[in-house]
N, C-alpha and C positions, 0 to 999 in steps of 0.2 A: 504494500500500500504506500503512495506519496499523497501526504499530507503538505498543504502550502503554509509557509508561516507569512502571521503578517504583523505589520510595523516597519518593515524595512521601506527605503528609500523606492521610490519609484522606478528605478533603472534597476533594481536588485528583485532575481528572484530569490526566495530561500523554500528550499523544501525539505521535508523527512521523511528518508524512505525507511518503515518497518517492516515486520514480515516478510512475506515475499511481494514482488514488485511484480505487475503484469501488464501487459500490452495495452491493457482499459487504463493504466495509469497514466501511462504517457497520453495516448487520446484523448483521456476527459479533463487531469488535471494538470500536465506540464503544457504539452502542445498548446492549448488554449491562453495558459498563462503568458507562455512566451511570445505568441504571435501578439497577444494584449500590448506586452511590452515593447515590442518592435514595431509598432506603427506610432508610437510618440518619443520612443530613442533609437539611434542608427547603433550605439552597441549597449548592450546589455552586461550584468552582472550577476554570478547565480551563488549560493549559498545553498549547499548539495550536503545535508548530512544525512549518513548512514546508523543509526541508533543503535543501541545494543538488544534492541529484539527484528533487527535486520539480516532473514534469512538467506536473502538472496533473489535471484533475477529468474522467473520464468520465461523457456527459450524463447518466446514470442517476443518479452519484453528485451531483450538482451538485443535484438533485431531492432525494432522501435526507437531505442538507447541511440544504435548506430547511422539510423536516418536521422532521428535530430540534429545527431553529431554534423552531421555531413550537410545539412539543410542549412543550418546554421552558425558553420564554421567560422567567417570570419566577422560574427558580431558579437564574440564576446570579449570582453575587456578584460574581466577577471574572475576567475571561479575558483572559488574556498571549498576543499573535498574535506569535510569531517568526517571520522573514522577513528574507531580503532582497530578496525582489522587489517594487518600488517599487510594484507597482498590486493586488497584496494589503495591502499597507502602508497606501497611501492609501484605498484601500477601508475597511479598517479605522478608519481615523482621521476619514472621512468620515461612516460611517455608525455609529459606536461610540456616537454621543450619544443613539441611539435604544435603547440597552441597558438595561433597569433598574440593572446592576449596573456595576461600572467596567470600561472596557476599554484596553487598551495596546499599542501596538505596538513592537518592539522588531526589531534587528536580530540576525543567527545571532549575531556576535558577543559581544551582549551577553546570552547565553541563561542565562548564570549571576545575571543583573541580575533579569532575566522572572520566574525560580526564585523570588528569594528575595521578589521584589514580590507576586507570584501566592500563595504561600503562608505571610507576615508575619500574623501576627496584629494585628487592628485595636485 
């Protein structure tokens, strides 16, 4: 399931994905979100935590993940991956240099750190 948070800055998405995540997720609540976002900013900002009752990605959604990816490649500016799970974390941190925009990984702990880095004005 991705649940959106809200409070954040208007160019910031923040979500949490718990349990398992599936293909209805991205269709009903990211997708939707994001395209919200991109018709009043040219780039965007996401705050992506993964919770500690976050199962994982069913194969549909793992698919969906990868169109967004690809859809919306070069409009983001900065994305804060919260985690504790060491092999999204290094995933992240592996493959983050192919971003245009900055990317960061961060522990649950430090989710209030992610907040304010994610949506600091440059």
């Amino acid at each position: 399931m991705i649940e959106l948070i809200d409070g954040l800055p208007d160019n910031v998405i923040g979500a949490v994905a718990s349990g398992e995540v599936s293909d209805d997720d991205y269709e009903d609540v990211l997708d939707p979100a994001i395209a919200d976002k991109l018709t009043r900013h040219d780039k965007i900002r996401f705050l992506y935590v993964f919770n500690e009752a976050f199962e994982g990605y069913e194969s549909d959604a793992a698919i969906e993940d990868a169109k967004l990816g690809m859809r919306t490649f070069t409009k983001w500016e900065r994305i804060a991956v919260v985690t504790d799970s060491k092999l999204i974390g290094r995933s992240v941190a592996a493959m983050g240099f192919l971003m245009p925009g900055q990317v960061k990984w961060f522990s649950l702990g430090d989710q209030p750190a992610a907040t304010v880095w994610v949506t600091a004005d440059d």
